[in-house]
SEGUSE-139844 format. One record per atom (N, C-alpha, C): residue in three letters; x, y, z. Coordinates in steps of 0.05 Angstrom, whole numbers, plus 5000, padded with zeros to 4 digits. Example, Ala and Ser with C-alpha at 12.3 -4.5 7.8 and 13.67 -1.06 7.14 Angstrom:
# residues 2
ALA526448865156;ALA524649105156;ALA526449345156;SER525749555142;SER527349795143;SER525850015157;
# end
This chain:
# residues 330
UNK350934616412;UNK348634706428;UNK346234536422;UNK345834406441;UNK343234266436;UNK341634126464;UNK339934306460;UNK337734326487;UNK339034466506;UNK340834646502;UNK342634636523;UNK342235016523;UNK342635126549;UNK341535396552;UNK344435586550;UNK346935466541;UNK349635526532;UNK350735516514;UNK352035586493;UNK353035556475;UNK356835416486;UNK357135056484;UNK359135096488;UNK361234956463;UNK364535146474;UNK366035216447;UNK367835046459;UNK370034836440;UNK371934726453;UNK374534886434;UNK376734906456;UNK378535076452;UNK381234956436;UNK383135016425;UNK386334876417;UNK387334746446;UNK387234926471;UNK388134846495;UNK387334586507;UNK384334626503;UNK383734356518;UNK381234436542;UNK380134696534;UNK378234826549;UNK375934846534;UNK374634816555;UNK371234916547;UNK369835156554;UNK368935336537;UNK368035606541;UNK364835606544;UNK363835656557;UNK359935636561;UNK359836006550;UNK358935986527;UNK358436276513;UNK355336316520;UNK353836536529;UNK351036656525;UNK350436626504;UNK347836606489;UNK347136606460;UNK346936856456;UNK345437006474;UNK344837296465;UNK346837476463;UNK349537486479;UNK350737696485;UNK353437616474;UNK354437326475;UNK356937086464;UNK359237256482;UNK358737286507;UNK359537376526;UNK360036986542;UNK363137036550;UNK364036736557;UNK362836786594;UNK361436556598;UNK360236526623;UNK361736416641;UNK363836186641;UNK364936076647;UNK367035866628;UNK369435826644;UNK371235776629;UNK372435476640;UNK371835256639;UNK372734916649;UNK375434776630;UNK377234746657;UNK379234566631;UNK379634296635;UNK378734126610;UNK377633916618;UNK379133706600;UNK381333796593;UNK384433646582;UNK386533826576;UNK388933706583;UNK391633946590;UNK392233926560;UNK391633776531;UNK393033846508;UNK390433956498;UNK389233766480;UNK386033776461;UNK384433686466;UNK382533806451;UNK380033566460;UNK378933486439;UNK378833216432;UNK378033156405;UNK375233056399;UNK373233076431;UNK370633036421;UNK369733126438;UNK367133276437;UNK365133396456;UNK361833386441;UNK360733346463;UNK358033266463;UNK356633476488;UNK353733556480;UNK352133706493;UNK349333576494;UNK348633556516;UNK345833436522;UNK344133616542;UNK342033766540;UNK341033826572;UNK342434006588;UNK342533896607;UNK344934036630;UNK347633926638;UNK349133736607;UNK350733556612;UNK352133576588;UNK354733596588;UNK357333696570;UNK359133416581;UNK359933236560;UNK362633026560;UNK363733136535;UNK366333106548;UNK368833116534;UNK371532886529;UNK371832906503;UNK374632696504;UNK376832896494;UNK378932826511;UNK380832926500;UNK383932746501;UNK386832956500;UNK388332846495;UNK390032926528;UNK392632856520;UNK395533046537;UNK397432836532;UNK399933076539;UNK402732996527;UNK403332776541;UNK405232586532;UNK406932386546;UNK408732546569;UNK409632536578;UNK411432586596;UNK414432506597;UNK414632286578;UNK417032086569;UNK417232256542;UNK415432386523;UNK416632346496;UNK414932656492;UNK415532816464;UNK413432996455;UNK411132906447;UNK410032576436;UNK407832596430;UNK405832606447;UNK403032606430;UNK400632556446;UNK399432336453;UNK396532316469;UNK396032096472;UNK393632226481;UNK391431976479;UNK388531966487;UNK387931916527;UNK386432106529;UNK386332046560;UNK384131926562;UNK383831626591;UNK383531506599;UNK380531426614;UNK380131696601;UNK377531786619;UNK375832026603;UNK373632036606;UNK371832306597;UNK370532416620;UNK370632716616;UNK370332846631;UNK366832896638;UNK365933016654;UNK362833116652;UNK362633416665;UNK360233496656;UNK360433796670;UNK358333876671;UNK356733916695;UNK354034046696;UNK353534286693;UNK352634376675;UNK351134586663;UNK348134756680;UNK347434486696;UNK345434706712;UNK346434746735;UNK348534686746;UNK349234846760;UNK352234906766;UNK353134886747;UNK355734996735;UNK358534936748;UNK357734606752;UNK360434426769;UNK360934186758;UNK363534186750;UNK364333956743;UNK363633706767;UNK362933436750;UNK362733206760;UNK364632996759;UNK364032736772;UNK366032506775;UNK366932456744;UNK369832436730;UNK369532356714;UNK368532016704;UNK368331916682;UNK368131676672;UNK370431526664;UNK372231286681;UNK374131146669;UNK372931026646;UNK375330996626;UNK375330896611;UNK378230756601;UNK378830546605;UNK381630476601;UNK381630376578;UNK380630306553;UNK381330326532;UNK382730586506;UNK381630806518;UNK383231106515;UNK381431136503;UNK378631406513;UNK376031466496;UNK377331636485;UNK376331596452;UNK376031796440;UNK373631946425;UNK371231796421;UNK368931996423;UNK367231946441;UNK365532046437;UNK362932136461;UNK360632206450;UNK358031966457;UNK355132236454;UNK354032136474;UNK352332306472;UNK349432276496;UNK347332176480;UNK345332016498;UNK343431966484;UNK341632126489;UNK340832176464;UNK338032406457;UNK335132356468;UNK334532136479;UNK331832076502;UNK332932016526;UNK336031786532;UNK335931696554;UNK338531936568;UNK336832096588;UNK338932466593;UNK341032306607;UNK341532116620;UNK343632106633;UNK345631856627;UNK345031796594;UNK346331526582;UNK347531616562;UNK350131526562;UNK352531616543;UNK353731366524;UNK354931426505;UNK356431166489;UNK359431326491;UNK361031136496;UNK364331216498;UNK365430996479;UNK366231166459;UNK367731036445;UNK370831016438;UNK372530836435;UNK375930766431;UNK375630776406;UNK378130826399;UNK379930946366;UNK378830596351;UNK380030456364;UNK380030036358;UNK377130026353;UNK374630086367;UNK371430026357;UNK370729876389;UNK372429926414;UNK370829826430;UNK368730066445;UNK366129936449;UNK363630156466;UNK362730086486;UNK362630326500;UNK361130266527;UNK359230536529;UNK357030346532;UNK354330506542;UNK354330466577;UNK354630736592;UNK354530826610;UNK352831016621;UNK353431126647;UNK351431216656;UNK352731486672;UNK352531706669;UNK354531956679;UNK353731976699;UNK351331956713;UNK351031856744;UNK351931756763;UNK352431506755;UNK353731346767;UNK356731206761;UNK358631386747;UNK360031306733;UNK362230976744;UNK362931046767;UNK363930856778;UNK362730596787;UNK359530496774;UNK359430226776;UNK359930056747;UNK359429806754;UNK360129616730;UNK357329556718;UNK355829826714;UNK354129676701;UNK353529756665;UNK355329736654;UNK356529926626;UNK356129606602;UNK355629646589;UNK355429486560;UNK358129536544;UNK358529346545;UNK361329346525;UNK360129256502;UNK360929346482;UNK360529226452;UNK362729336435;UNK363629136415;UNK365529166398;UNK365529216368;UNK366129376357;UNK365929426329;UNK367629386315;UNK367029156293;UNK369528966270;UNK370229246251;UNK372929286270;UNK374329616246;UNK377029476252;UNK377729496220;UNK380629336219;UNK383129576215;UNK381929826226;UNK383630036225;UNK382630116248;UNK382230436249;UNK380530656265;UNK377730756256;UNK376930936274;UNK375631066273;UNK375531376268;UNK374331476250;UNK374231876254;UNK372431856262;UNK370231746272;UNK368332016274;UNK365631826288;UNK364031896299;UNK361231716310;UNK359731936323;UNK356531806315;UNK354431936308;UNK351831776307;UNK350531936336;UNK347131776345;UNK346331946332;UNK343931746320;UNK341831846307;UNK339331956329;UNK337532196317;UNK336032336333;UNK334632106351;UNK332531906335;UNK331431756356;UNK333631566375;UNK336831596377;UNK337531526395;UNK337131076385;UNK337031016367;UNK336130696362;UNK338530626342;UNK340230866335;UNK341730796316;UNK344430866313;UNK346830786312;UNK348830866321;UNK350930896301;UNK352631046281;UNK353731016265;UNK356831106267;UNK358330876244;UNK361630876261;UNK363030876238;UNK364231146231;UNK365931206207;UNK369331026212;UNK370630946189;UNK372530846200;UNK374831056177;UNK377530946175;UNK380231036151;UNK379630926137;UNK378530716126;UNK377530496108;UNK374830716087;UNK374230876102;UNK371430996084;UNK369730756085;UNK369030676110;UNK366730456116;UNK365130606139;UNK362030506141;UNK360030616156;UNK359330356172;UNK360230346197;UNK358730096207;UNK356530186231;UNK353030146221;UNK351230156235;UNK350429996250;UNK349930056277;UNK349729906295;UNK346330006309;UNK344529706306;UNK342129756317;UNK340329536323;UNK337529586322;UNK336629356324;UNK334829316295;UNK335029156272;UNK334529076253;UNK331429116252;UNK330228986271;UNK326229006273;UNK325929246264;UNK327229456292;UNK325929676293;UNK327229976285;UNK329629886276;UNK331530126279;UNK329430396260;UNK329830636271;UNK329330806247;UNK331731046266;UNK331731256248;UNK333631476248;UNK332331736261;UNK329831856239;UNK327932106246;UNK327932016273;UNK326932246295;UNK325832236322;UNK322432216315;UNK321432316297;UNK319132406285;UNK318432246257;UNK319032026254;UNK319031936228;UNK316631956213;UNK317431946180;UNK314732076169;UNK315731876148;UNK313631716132;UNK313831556102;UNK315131836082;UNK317631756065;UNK317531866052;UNK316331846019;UNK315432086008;UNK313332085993;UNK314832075963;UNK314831905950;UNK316331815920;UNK314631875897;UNK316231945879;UNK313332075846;UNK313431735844;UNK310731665828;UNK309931395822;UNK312331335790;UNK313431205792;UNK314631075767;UNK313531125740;UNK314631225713;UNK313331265686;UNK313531025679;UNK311530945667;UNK311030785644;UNK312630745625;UNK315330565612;UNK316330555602;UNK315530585572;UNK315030745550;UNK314430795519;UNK314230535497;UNK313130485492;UNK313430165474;UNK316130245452;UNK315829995446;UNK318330045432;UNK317230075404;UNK318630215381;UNK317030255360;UNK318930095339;UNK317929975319;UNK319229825293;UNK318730115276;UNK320530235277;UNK320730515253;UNK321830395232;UNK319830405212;UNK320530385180;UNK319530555164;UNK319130555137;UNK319030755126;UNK315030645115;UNK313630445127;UNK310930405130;UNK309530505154;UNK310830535180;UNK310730465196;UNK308430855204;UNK306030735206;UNK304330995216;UNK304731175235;UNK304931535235;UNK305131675260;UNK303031655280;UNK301631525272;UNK299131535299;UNK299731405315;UNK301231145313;UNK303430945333;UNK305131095352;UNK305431415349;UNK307131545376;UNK304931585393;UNK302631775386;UNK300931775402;UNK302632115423;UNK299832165425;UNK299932475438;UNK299932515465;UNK300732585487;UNK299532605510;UNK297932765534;UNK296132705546;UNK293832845546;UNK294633085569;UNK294533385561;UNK295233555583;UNK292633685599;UNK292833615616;UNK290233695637;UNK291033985651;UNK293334085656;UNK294634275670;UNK296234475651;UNK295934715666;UNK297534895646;UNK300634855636;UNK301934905607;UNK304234805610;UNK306535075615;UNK308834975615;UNK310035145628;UNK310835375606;UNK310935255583;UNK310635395560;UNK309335605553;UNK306435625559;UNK304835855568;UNK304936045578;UNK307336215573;UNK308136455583;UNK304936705587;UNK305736815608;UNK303236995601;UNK304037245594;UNK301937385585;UNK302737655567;UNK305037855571;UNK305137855607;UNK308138045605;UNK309937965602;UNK309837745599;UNK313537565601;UNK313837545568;UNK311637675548;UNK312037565519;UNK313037935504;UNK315837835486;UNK316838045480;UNK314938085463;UNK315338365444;UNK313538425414;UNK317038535399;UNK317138325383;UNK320038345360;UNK318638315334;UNK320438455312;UNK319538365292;UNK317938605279;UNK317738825300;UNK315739085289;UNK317139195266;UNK315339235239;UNK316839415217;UNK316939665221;UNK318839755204;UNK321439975214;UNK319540285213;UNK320540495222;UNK319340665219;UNK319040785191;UNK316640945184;UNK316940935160;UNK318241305154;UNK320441395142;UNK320241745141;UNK318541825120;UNK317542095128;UNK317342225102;UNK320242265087;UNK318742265059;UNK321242355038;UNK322042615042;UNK320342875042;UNK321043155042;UNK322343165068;UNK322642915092;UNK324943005118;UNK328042805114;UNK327042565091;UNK328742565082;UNK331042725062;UNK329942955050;UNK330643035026;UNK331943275036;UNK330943315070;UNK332343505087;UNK335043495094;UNK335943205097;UNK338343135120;UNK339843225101;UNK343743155114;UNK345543305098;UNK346943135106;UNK348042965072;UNK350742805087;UNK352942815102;UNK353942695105;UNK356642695113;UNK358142465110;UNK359842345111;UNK362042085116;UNK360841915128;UNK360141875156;UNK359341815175;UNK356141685171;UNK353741915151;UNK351541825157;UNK350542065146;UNK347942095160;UNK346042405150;UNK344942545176;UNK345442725179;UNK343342985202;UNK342443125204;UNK340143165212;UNK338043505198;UNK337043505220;UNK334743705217;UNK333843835243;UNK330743615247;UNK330243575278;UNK327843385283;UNK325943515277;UNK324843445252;UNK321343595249;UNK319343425249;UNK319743135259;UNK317542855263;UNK315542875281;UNK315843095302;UNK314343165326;UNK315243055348;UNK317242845349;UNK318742705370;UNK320542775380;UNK321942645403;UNK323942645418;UNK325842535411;UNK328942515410;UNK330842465401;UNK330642115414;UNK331741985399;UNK331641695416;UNK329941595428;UNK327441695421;UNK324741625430;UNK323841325410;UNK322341215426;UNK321740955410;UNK319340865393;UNK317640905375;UNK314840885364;UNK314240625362;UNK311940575362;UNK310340345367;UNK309040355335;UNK311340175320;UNK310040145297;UNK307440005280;UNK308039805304;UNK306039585296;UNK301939705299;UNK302939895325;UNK300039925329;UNK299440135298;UNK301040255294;UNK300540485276;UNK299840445250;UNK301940175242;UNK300339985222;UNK297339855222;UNK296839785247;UNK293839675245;UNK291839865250;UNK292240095259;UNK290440325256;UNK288640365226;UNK289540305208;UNK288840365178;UNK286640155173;UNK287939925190;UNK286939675179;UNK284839635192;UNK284239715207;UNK281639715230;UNK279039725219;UNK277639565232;UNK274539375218;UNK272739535216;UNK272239575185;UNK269739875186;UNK266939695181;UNK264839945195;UNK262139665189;UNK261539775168;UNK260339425151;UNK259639545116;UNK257239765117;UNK258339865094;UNK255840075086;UNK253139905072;UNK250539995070;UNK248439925062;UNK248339825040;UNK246839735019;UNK246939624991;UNK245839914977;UNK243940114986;UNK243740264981;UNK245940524981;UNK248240545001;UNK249140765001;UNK251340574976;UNK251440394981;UNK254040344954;UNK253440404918;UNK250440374924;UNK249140364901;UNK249440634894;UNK249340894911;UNK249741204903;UNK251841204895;UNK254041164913;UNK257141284909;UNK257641084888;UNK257140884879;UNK257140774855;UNK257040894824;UNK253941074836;UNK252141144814;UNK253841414813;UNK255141544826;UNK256641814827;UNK259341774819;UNK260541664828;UNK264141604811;UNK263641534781;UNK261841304778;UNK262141164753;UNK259441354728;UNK257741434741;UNK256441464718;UNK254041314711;UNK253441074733;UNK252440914719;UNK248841034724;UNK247940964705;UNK244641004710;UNK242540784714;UNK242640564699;UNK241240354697;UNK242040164724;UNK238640094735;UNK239939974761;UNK240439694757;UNK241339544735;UNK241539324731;UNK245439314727;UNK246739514722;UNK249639614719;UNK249539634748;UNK248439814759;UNK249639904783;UNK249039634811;UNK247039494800;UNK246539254820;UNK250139004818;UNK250139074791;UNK252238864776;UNK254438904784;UNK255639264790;UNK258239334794;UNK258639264824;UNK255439284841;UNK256239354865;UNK256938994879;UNK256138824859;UNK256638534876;UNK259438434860;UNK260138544849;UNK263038504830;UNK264838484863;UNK266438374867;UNK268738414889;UNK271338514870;UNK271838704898;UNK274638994886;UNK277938764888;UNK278338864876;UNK280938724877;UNK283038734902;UNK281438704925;UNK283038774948;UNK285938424955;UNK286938434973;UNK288638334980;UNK287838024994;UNK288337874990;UNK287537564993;UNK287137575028;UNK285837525045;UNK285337585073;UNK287837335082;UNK288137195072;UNK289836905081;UNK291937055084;UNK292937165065;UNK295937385070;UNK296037535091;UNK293637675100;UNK294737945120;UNK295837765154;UNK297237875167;UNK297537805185;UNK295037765208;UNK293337975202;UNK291437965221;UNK289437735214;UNK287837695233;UNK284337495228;UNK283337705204;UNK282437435191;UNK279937625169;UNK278137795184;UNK276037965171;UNK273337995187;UNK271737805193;UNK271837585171;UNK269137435173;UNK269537345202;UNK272137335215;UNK272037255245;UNK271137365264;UNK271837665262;UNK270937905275;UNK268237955286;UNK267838145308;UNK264938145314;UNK263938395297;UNK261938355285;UNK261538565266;UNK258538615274;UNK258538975277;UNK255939105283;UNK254539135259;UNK252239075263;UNK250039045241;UNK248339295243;UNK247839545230;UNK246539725225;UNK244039685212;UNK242039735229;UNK239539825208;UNK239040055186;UNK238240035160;UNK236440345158;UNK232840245155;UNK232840505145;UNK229440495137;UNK229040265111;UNK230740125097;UNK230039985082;UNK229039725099;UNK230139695126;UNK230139455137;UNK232439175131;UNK232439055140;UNK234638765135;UNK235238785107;UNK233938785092;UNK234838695063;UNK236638895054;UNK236439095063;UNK238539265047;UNK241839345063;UNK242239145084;UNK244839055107;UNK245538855087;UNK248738865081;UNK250838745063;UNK250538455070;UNK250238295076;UNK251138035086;UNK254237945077;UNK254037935056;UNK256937835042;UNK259437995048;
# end
């Protein structure tokens, strides 16, 4: 089907079926070789066919002598096209509507004219195939002609200046060539700065964003002991009754539950530390209690915890009535 307001089907018999597109309801039915037909072409309002039929002397086959034509707009076969070399393919040309190429099994062509089939005014040209042919094929703009042989050879036939293929041709667009890497003398002097880094301007593909990133690695739930101290062995394992507040096979979110504890308190005053100082310990003299309160507690190295220190953190600064001086800095 092409340009053509029929869908047409070539048959085992040697018939041509004009199917509707919409309904594939057969419109009409042309038989346009008594065995096969081994090439058909659609142009417009113009259907050629090559086909075959039996010997008459023997069972085999043989290529007939001629291609057929069949008008499509108004749904009557025409004069056929002799051909006494025995056609066996057929196209139309795709700009010129009433110019055909007929081609023989051997590589001889004739560009003709389905109009006028019976004058001499046809182009013969010959194609160097030292076997046969399967198969031939115009290109859309109609400038280029291509001729499969048994050999697995392509012989193109055109005009060298100008030939192109597209009907519409467009430059096609190629990534620019990489820069081949220098070559490096790797020794055991030989500096890493000599690989050299390269510069990413664009996101990389690596950069997964937040929903595509699992959370693995959460530590385990923690039980109480007294619901441990509940369960009841068995062979198998342990089972007691759910008193966690949860749902059976329900999943907890450990990680958040761990950083709950850890969550950034704002420091207390130099004054309020100085009381609860002066109240746990006893101390009275404010030269002890100034001493204990700048002492650092033996807390946990910040480099260790998984999280950012505070000092990274945005940290709210409280006033009292003492004013600035008495807000922690440290």
């Amino acid at each position: 089907m092409k340009k053509s307001r029929y869908i047409c089907a070539a048959t085992k018999t040697g018939n041509v079926d004009m199917l509707d597109p919409i309904s594939y309801k057969v419109v009409k039915t042309w038989n346009a070789h008594t065995s096969y037909i081994n090439d058909m072409d659609a142009q417009n309002d113009f259907i050629v066919t090559c086909g075959g039929s039996q010997k008459q002397t023997s069972q085999t086959f043989m290529l007939d002598p001629y291609v057929n034509v069949f008008d499509l707009k108004n749904m009557t076969s025409m004069s056929p096209i002799p051909f006494p070399p025995l056609a066996a393919y057929v196209r139309m040309h795709p700009r010129m509507l009433t110019t055909g190429f007929v081609v023989s099994q051997q590589g001889q062509m004739h560009v003709v004219d389905i109009m006028n089939p019976n004058t001499n005014t046809s182009k013969v040209r010959y194609a160097n195939v030292l076997s046969y042919l399967n198969m031939v094929e115009i290109a859309p703009s109609g400038e280029a002609l291509a001729l499969a042989d048994s050999e697995s050879n392509i012989h193109l036939w055109g005009s060298p200046s100008k030939i192109h293929f597209a009907e519409y041709a467009q430059p096609v667009e190629f990534a620019e060539p990489e820069e081949a890497a220098p070559t490096l003398d790797w020794a055991g002097e030989t500096p890493l700065n000599t690989i050299g880094m390269p510069y990413y301007r664009e996101i990389l593909a690596s950069a997964w964003p937040p929903n595509l990133i699992s959370d693995v690695g959460a530590p385990p739930v923690k039980y109480d002991p007294a619901f441990l101290a509940g369960l009841k062995k068995t062979e198998w394992g342990m089972f007691g009754q759910n008193t966690r507040g949860i749902r059976r096979n329900q999943a907890e979110n450990t990680r958040s539950r761990g950083q709950s504890g850890n969550a950034l308190q704002p420091p207390k005053f130099l004054s309020e530390k100085a009381r609860e100082m002066a109240k746990s310990s006893g101390l009275t003299a404010p030269a002890e209690i100034a001493h204990a309160v700048e002492q650092p507690s033996g807390r946990e190295l910040e480099s260790l915890k998984p999280d950012a220190s505070p000092m990274y953190k945005n940290v709210e600064i409280k006033y009292s009535k003492f004013g600035v001086d008495d807000f922690d800095f440290g």
